[in-house]
C-alpha positions as CSV (number, residue, x, y, z in Angstrom):
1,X,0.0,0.0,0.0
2,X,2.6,2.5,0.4
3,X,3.2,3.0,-3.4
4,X,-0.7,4.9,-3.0
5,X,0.6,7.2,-0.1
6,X,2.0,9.5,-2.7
7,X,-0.8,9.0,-5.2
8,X,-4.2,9.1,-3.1
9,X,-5.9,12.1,-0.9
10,X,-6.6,11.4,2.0
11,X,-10.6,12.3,3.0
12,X,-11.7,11.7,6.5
13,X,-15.7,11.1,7.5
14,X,-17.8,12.5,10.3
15,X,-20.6,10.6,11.6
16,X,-23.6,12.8,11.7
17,X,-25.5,13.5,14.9
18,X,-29.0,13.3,15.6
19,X,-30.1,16.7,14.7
20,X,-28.8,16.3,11.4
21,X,-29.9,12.7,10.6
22,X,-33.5,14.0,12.2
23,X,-33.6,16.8,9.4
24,X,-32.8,15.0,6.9
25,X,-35.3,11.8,7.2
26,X,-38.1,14.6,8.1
27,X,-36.7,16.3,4.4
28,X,-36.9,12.4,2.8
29,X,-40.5,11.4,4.8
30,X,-41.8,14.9,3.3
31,X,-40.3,14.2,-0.4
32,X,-41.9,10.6,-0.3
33,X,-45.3,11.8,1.2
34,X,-44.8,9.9,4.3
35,X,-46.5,11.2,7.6
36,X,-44.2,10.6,10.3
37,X,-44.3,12.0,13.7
38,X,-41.1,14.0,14.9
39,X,-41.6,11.5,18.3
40,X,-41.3,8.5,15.8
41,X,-38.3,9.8,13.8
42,X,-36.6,10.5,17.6
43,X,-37.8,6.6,18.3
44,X,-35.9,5.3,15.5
45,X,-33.1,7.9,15.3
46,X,-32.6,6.4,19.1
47,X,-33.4,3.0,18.1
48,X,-30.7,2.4,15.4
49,X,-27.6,4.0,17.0
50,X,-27.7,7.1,14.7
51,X,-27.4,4.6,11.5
52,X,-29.3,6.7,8.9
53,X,-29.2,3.8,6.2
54,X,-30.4,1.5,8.6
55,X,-33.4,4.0,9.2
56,X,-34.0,4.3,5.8
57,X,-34.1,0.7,5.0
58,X,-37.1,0.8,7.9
59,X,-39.2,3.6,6.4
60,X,-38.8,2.0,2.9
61,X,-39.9,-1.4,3.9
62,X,-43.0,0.2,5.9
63,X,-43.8,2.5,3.0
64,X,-44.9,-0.5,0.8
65,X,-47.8,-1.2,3.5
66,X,-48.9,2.0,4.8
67,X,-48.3,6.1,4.5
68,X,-48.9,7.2,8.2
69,X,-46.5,5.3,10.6
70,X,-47.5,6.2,14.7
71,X,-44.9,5.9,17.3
72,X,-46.0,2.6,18.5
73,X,-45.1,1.4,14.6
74,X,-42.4,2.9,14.6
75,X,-41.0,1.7,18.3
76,X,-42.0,-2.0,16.9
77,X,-39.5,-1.2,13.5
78,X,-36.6,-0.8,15.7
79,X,-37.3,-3.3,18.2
80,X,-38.6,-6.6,16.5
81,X,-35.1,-6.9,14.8
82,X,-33.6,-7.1,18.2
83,X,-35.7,-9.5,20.0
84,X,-36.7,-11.7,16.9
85,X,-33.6,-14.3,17.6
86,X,-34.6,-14.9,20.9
87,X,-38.6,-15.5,19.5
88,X,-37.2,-18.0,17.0
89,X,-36.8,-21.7,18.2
């Protein structure tokens, strides 16, 4: 690898906070006509460790069934992928 050193710019990444993972899923939600609640979008901004693909993978899969998601929906989104291997035999 050290023939790249010379070759290659370095770019470093920030993981974005809360406030502007909450923006921008309220921005996406909007564009997509999807009602969600600011209390839901906290729910699964909370939920997934700040992982904004993993929270748009969620409102994806929920926008095939339904356009209004309520924060009990939305707690069960982040949840059921937690406790479903200790529900399966």
């Amino acid at each position: 690898m050290r023939p790249f050193d010379h070759v290659t710019y370095d770019l470093s990444f920030r993981r974005p906070d809360a406030n502007a993972i909450r923006s921008r899923i309220m921005s996406i939600a909007f564009r997509e006509g999807l009602k969600l609640p600011p209390n839901v979008i906290d729910a699964l901004v909370e939920g997934t460790g700040s992982d904004i693909r993993q929270i748009i993978n969620m409102i994806s899969t929920f926008s095939v069934n339904g356009k209004n998601m309520d924060f009990d929906q939305g707690k069960a989104m982040w949840v059921l992928p937690f406790i479903l291997p200790y529900l399966l035999p």
